[in-house]
C-alpha positions as CSV (number, residue, x, y, z in Angstrom):
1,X,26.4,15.3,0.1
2,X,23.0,14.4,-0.7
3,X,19.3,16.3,0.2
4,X,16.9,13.9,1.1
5,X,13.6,13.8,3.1
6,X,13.1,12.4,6.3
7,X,9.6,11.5,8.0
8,X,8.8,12.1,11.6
9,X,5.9,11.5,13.5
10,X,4.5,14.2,16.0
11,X,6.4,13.9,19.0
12,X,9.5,13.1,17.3
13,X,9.3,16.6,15.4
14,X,8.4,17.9,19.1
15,X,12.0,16.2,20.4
16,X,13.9,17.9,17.5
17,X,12.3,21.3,18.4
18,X,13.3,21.0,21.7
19,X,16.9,19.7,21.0
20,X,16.2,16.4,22.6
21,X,16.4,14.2,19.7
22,X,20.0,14.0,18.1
23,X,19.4,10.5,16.6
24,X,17.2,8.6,14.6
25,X,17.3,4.2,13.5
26,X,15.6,2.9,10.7
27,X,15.2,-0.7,9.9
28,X,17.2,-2.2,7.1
29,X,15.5,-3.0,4.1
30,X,16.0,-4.6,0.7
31,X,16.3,-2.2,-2.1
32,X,13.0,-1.4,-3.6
33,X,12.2,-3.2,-6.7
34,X,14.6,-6.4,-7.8
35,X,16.3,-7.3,-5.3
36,X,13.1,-7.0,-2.5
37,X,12.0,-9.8,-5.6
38,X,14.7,-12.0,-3.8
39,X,15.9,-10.5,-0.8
40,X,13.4,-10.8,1.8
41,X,12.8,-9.1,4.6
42,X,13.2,-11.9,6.9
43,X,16.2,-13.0,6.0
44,X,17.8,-9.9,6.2
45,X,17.1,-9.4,9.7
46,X,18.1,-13.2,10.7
47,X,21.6,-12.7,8.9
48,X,24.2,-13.2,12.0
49,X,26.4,-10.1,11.0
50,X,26.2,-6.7,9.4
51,X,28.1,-4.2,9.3
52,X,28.9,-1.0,6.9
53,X,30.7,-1.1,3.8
54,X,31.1,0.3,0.3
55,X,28.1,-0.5,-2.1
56,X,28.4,0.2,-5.6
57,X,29.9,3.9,-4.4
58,X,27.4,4.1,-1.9
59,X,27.4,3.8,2.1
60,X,25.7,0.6,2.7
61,X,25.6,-2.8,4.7
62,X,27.2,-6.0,3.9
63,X,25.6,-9.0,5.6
64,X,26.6,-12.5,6.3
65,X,23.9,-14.3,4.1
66,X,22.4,-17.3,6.2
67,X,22.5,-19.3,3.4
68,X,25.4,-18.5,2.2
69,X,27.4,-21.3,0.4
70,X,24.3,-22.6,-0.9
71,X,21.8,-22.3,-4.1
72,X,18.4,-19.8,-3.1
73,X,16.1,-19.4,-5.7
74,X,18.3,-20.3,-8.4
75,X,21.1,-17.8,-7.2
76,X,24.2,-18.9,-5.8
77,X,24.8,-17.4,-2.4
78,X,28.4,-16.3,-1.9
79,X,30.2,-13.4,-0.5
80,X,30.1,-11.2,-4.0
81,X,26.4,-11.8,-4.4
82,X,24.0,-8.9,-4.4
83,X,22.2,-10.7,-1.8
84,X,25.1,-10.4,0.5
85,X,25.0,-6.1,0.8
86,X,22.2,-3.5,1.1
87,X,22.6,-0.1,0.2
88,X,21.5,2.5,3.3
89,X,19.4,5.8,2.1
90,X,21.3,8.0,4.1
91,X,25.4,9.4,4.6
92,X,27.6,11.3,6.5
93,X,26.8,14.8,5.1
94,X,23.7,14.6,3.9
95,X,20.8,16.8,4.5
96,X,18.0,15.7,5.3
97,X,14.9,17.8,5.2
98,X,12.4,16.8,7.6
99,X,8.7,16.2,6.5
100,X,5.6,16.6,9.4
101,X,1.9,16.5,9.4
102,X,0.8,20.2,8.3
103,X,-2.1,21.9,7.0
104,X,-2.9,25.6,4.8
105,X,-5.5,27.8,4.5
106,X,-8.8,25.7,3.5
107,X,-9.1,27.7,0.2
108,X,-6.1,25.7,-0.7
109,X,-8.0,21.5,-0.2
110,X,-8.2,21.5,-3.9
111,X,-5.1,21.6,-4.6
112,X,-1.6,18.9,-4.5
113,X,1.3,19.8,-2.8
114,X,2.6,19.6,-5.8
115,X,0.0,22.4,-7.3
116,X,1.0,25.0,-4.2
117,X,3.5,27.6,-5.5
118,X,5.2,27.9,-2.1
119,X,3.6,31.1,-0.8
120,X,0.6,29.1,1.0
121,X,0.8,30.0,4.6
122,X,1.9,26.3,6.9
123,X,0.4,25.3,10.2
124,X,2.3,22.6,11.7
125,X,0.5,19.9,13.6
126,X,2.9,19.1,15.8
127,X,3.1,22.6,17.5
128,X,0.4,24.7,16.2
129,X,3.3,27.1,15.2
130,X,2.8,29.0,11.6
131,X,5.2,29.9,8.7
132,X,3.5,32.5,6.9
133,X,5.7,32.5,4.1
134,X,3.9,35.0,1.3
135,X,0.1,34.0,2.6
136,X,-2.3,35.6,4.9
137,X,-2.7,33.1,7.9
138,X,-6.2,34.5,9.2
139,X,-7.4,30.9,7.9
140,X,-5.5,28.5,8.6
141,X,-8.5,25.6,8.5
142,X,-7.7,23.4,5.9
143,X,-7.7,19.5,6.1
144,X,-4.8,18.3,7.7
145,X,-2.2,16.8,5.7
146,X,0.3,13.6,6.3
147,X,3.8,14.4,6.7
148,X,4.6,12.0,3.7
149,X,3.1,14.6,1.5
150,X,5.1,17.6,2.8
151,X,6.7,19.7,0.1
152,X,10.2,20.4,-0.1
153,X,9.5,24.6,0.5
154,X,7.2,24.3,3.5
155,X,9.7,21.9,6.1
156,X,11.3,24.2,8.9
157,X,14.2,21.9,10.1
158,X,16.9,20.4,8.2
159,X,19.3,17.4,9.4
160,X,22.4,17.1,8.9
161,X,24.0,13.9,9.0
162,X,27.6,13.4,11.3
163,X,27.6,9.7,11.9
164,X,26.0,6.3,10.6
165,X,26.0,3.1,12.3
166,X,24.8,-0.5,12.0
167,X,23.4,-2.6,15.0
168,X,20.7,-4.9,16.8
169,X,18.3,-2.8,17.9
170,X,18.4,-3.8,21.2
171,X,22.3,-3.0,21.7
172,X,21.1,1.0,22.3
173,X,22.9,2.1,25.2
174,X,20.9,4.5,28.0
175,X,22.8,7.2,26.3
176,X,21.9,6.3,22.8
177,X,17.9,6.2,23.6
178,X,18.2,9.8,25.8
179,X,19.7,10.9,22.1
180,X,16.7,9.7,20.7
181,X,14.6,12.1,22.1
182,X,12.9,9.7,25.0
183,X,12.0,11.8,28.5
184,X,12.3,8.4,31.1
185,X,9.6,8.6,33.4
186,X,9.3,5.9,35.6
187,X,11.6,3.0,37.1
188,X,9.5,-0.5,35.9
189,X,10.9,-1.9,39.4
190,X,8.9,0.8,41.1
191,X,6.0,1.4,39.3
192,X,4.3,-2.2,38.1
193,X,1.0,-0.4,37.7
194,X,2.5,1.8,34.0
195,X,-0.1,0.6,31.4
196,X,3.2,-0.2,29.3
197,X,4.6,-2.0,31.6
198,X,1.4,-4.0,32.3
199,X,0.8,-4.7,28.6
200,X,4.4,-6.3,28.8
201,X,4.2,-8.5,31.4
202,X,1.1,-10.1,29.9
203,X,3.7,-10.7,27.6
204,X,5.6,-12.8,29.8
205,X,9.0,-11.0,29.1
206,X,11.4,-9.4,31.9
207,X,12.5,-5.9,31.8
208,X,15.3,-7.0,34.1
209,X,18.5,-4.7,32.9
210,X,17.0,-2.5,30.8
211,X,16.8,0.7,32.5
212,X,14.2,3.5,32.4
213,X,16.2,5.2,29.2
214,X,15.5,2.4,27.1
215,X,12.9,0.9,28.6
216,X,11.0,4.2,27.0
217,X,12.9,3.7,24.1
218,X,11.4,0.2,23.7
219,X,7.4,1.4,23.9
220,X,8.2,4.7,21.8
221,X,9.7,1.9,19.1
222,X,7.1,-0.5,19.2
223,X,4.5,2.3,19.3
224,X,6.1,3.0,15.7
225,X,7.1,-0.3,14.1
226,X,5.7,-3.5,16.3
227,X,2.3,-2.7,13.8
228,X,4.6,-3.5,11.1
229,X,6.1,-6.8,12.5
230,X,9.5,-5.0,13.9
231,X,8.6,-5.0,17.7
232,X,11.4,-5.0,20.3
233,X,11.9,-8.6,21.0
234,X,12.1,-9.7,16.9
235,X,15.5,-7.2,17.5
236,X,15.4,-6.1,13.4
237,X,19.1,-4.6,12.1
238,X,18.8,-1.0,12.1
239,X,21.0,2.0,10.6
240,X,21.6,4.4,13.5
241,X,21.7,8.4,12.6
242,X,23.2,11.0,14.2
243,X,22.5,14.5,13.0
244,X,23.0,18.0,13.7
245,X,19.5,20.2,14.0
246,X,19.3,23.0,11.9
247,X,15.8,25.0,12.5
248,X,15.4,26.4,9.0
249,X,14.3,25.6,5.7
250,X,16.7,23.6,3.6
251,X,16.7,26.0,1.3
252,X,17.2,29.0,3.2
253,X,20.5,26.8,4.5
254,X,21.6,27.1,1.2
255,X,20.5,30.5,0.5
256,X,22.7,31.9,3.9
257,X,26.1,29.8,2.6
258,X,25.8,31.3,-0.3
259,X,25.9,35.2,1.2
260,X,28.8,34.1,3.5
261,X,30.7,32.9,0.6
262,X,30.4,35.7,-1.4
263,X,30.7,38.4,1.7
């Protein structure tokens, strides 16, 4: 069991609140540093199979190079080459403490999250709601702050991971994208005149077969990731995550265990 953060945008932090959102997918990736030097992201996502495996003691994905057999960049591609596995960032039984836009008090802009000493009062963006923790909260105007710089103290929910899985994105079932915290609205066969489905029709593409589940799947995802080349229709190979929703600091999880255990 590992603690890790986890980012999520607005409305996603919104879906967890409301117990909506019970899964999250991530697109694979290289690891960081050497082997993103030779392991691109587009060949990752053209491999024709992945699936999970052991990597180096870690949960990970081994992938069917599409070059395997042959010499790439001076490396021989074969089934024990690094280039044939990714490692994943997250496990079953991690926790994963989630990070959201926030903001403090605006005597506080000066200062790093890293400078705070964890008494600031929080405002979070996504809900208005406050944890005052030690600090007054009559001023709660500061500059808002990205959810990427989020301190470990101030997050309020905590993940805890039950099941990881590796797949085309486009092989979500209905079920799968309700889990991700989409609320269907409309029926594409019904209502031509949604500005989403309008914008994809200029497209030329069908939404013949997808349903109104993961039709809203699709535009919440390429409202996300199209911007950074990983639309719908490329169909990247993502890590799915399922997760329990725990509404408390990670810490204060930990805190709790530890009086049961010794009550």
């Amino acid at each position: 069991m590992t603690d890790k953060p986890i980012l999520f945008s607005g409305p996603m932090v919104r879906a967890l609140l409301d117990g909506r959102k019970t899964q999250t997918r991530r697109v694979l990736k290289p690891w960081p540093g050497y082997q993103a030097e030779w392991l691109s992201m587009e060949t990752l996502h053209s491999a024709p199979t992945c699936y999970l495996a052991d990597v180096d003691g870690h949960l990970g994905v081994q992938m069917q190079h599409p070059r395997a057999g042959t010499v790439y960049q001076g490396v021989d591609i074969d089934a024990m080459s690094p280039l044939t596995w990714v490692r994943l960032p997250y496990a079953i039984g991690d926790r994963l403490w989630v990070r959201e836009a926030w903001r403090t008090s605006r005597h506080y802009d000066d200062l790093k999250p890293s400078e705070m000493g964890g008494e600031e009062p929080v405002q979070f963006i996504a809900d208005g709601s406050v944890d005052a923790h030690a600090g007054r909260v009559d001023d709660l105007s500061g500059r808002a702050r990205p959810g990427m710089f989020m301190p470990r103290w101030a997050s309020r929910l905590t993940l805890i991971v039950t099941d990881v899985r590796v797949q085309r994105l486009q092989e979500i079932s209905a079920d799968d994208a309700r889990a991700e915290g989409v609320q269907p609205v409309y029926d594409p066969a019904s209502d031509t005149g949604d500005p989403a489905y309008m914008n994809y029709q200029k497209t030329g593409e069908a939404f013949a077969g997808l349903g109104a589940a993961r039709l809203s799947f699709m535009t919440l995802w390429d409202s996300l990731n199209a911007p950074r080349g990983f639309d719908w229709y490329v169909n990247p190979w993502v890590a799915a995550y399922t997760f329990e929703i725990h509404r408390e600091n990670i810490d204060q999880m930990t805190d709790t265990l530890q009086q049961m255990r010794t009550t």
